[in-house]
N, C-alpha and C positions, 0 to 999 in steps of 0.2 A: 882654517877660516870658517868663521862660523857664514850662514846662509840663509835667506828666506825666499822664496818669490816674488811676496811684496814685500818691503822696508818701508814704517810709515815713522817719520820723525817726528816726536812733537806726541805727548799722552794729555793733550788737553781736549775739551767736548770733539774735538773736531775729528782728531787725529782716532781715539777712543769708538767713536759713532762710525767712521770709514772702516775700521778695522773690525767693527761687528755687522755692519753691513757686508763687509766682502765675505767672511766667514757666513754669512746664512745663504750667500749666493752659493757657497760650496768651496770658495777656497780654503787649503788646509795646511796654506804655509805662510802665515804673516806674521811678522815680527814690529812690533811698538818701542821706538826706542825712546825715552824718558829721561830730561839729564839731572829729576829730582829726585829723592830717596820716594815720593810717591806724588800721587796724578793730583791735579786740583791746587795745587800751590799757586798759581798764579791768575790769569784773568777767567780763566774757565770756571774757578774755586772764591771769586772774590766781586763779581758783579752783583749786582740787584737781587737776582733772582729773577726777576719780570719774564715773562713770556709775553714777547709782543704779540700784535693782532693786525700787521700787513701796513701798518697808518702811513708810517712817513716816507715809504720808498718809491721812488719812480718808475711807471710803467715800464718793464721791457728788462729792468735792470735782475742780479741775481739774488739780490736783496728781498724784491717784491714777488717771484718766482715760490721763493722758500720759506719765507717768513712766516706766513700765515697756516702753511701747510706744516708746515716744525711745529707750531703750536699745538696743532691737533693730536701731530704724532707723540711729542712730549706729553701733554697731557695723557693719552692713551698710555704711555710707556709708565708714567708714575701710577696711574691706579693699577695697571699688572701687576707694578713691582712692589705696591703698599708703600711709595715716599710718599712724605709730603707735598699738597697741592691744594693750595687755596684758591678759589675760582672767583674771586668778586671786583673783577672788571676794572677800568680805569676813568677817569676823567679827564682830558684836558679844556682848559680853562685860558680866557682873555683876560689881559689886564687893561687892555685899551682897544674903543672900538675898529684903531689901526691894525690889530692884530684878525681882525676879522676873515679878510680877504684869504691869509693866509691857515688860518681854519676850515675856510670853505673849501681852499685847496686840498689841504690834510683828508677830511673829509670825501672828496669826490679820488684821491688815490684808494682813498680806503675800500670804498664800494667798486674801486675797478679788481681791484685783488679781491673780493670777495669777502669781505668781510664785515660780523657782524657791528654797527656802527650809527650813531643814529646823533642827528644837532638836539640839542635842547635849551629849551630857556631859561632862566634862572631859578624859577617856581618848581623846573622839573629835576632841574641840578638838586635842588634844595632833600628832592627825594632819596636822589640818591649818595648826595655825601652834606650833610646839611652844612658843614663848618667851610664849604670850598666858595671861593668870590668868585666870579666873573662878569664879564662886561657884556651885557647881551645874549650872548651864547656860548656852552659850552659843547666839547664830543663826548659822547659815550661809546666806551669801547667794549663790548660787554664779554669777548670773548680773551680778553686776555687777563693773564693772571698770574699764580707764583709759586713757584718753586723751590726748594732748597740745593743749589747746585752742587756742594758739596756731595750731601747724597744721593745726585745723581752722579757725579762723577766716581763715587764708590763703588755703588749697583754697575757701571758699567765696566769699572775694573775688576769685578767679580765676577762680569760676564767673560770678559776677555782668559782672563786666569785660570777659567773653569773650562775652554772651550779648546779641544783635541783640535790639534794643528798652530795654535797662538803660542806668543811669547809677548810678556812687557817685561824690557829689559830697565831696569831704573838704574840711575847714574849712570847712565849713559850719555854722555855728549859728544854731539859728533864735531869732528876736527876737519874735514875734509875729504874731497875726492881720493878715493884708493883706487890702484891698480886694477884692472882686468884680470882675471885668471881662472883658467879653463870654459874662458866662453863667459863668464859671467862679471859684472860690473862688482865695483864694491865702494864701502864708506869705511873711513878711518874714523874712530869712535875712540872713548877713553877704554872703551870695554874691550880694544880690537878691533881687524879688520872685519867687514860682515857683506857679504855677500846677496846681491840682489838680482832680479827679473826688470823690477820696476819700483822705484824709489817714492816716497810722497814725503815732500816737504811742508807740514803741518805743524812748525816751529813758534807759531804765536810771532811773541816779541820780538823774535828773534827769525825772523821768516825771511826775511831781507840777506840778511851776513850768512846765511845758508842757502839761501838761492846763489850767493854771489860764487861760492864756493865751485860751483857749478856752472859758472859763467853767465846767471840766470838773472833775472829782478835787475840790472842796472841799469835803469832807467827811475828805478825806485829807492826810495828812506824811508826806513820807519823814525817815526817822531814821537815818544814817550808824553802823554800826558796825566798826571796823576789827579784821580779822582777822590776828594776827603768826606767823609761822610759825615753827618752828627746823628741824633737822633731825639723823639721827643721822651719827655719823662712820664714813667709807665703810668702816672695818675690824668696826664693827656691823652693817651692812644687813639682815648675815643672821638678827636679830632678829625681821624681818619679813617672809613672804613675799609677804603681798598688800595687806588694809587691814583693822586694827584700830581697832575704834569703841568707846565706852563705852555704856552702857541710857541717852539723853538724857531730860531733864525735857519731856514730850509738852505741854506745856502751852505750850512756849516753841518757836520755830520754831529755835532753836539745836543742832546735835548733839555738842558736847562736844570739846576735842580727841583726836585720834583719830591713827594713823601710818596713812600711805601711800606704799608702793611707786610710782616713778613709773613713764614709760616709759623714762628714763634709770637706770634701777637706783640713783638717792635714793632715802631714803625721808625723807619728811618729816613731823613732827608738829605739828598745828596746825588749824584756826586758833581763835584767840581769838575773843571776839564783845564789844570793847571799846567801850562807847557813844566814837564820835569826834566832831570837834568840824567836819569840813568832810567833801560830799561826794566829797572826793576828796582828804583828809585821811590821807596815806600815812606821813610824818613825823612827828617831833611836833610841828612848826610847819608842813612844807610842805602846804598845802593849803588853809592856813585863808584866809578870807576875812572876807566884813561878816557873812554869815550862820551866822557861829559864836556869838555871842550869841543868835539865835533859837531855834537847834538847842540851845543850854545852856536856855535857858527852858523847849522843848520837854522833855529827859531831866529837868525840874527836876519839871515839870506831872506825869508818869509816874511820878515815884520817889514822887510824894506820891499820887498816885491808882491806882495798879496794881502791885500786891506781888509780880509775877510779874518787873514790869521792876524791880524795887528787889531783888530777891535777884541778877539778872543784874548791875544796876549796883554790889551792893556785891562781888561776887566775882570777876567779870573782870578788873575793872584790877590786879587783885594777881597779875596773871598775867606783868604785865611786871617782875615780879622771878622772877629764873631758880627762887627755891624752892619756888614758889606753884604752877608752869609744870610744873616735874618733878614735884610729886605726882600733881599728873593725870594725867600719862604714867607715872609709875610703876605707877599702879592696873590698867594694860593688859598689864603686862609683866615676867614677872623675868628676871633677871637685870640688868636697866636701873641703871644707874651716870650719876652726873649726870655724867663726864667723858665718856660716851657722848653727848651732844647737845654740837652747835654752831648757834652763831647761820647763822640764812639772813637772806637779803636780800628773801624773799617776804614777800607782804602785798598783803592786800588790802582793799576795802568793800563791805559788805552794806548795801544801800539799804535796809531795813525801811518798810515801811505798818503807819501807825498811824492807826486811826479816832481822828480827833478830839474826836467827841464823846462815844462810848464809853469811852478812853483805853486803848485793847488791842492787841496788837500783832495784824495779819491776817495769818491762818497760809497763807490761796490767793491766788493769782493774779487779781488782779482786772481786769475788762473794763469799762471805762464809754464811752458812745459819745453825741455832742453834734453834732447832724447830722451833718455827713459827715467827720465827725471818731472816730473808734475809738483807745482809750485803754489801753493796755497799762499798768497798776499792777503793783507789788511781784511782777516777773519777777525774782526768787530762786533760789536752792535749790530743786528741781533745776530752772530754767530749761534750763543749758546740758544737761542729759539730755534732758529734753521738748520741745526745741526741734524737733526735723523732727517729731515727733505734734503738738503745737501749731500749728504753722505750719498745719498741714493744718485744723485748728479756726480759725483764727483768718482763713486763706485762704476760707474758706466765710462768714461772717461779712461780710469786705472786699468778696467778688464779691456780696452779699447788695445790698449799698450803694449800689452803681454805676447 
């Protein structure tokens, strides 16, 4: 039986950042189990980009804790390592002076988490992205910015790979609780039984059905929703200079589409927040599996019990018609011509937690722990921002265990 001290499941930003955290504290036996042929395939390798800047989270929460301090630390981490990093701020913007109140809100989280952020008027918006509308006022966010997640999820499986005591094991998916033997816990994987100290489940989409494995998370569902991107045509770009966002309904962990400049000079508009029918539900067939039926029961249970998921569920899917898609992007921009957007081939899933017995969608990060078992739920938005401040919370926690 193969062995580590620690066992972290899951080689997405989260699981990658814990495992190079815990190695620089000195440990020198962790093991990354991985159940793709490589790291970044799924929501770690397929979001924005965006590094957020602390805005939409609620005091006290672990969201507003990390967020803004991940940014710092990513930024630092890409100019060490020479990735890409484009630093030209964001915008959110009103479409109606009812979205005000809820700006002002945005706004004064922003300044409790510390961060750089300031209202302005439309003469002053005009400064900074001339092509963006808004209704009286918009925020500037001037410290967030963007990244290539792909390479960072490389640079840090080259950290991992390189580093005396580590192991990523790829194609590795784990099956379940294994036996005890000689004093030590284990997981049943495709790769083998593998032996652990203290286990971290850092499985993304899959974080839930490997908690449960462990008697963990049931109180909890993850609920797939697929995000569809377009983007504008490269003789527009200059519509955008950095990242326009809409005032999001705070009540939903969704922010609305929104255009973003990348570090290749796209800019893309997007993503949707389409209830999907599989984990890993990228197509409109490819993905699905047996657990599309349950996930349909699930979004069925919620459209009937919570009004918050029943306005998401009746407006998003009308987004996969290009007219539905452009008004929302029109509302951020004029001059915007629907002959200015083109289809992309992005797209991603947002794993969503849903308390089961509440029927709500959970707006934090949640931590559940089952002996020597540590359970990472609904790593979201901004996971990939808070991931090195996280790590360092969650590296305290792991060495707690041992």
């Amino acid at each position: 039986m193969e062995s580590a001290r620690i066992v972290v499941c899951g080689g997405g930003v989260v699981g990658l950042t814990l495992a190079r955290e815990l190695l620089a504290r000195g440990e020198d036996s962790v093991a990354v189990l991985e159940k793709e042929p490589d790291v970044g395939l799924h929501a770690s390798g397929r979001n924005s980009g965006v590094l957020h800047a602390g805005i939409y989270y609620a005091e006290g929460s672990e969201k507003a804790r990390t967020c803004l301090a991940g940014n710092r630390l990513m930024k630092a981490y890409c100019r060490e390592q020479g990735l890409p990093l484009l630093e030209n701020g964001k915008v959110m913007v009103t479409a109606s002076e009812a979205q005000l109140p809820v700006l002002h809100e945005l706004h004064r989280r922003a300044l409790a988490a510390g961060a750089d952020v300031a209202l302005v008027d439309a003469h002053e918006l005009a400064e900074i992205e001339p092509h963006a509308r808004t209704c009286g006022q918009a925020l500037h966010s001037r410290e967030t910015a963007v990244i290539s997640p792909k390479a960072v999820m490389h640079s840090l499986r080259a950290e991992l790979e390189a580093a005396p005591g580590a192991r990523l094991l790829r194609g590795c998916r784990v099956l379940g609780r294994g036996p005890a033997h000689d004093g030590r816990r284990s997981v049943e994987t495709t790769l083998g039984r593998i032996g652990y100290e203290v286990l971290v489940n850092a499985s993304g989409a899959h974080a839930d059905k490997v908690a449960a494995m462990f008697g963990a998370g049931l109180g909890y569902r993850l609920l797939p929703f697929k995000g569809l991107y377009r983007r504008l045509v490269p003789e527009r770009t200059h519509l955008v200079r950095g990242s326009v966002y809409p005032v999001p309904d705070i009540r939903n962990p969704f922010l609305g589409v929104h255009f973003t400049r990348s570090v290749t000079g796209e800019v893309h508009i997007g993503p949707t927040a389409i209830p999907a029918f599989g984990r890993e539900n990228y197509g409109i067939l490819k993905g699905l599996d047996a657990e599309a039926v349950s996930i349909l029961l699930r979004d069925a249970r919620l459209f009937v019990h919570n009004p918050k998921f029943r306005s998401v569920a009746l407006s998003e899917p009308r987004k996969y018609l290009f007219a539905a898609f452009f008004r929302d992007a029109a509302r951020l921009l004029r001059d915007l011509r629907p002959e200015d957007i083109a289809p992309s081939a992005k797209v991603g899933i947002r794993p969503q937690l849903v308390d089961v017995t509440s029927n709500e969608l959970v707006m934090d990060f949640v931590l559940e722990r089952s002996g020597h078992e540590l359970h990472v739920l609904n790593a979201i938005s901004p996971a990939f921002t808070s991931s090195l401040a996280f790590a360092s919370r969650l590296a305290d926690r792991v060495l707690a265990m041992l």
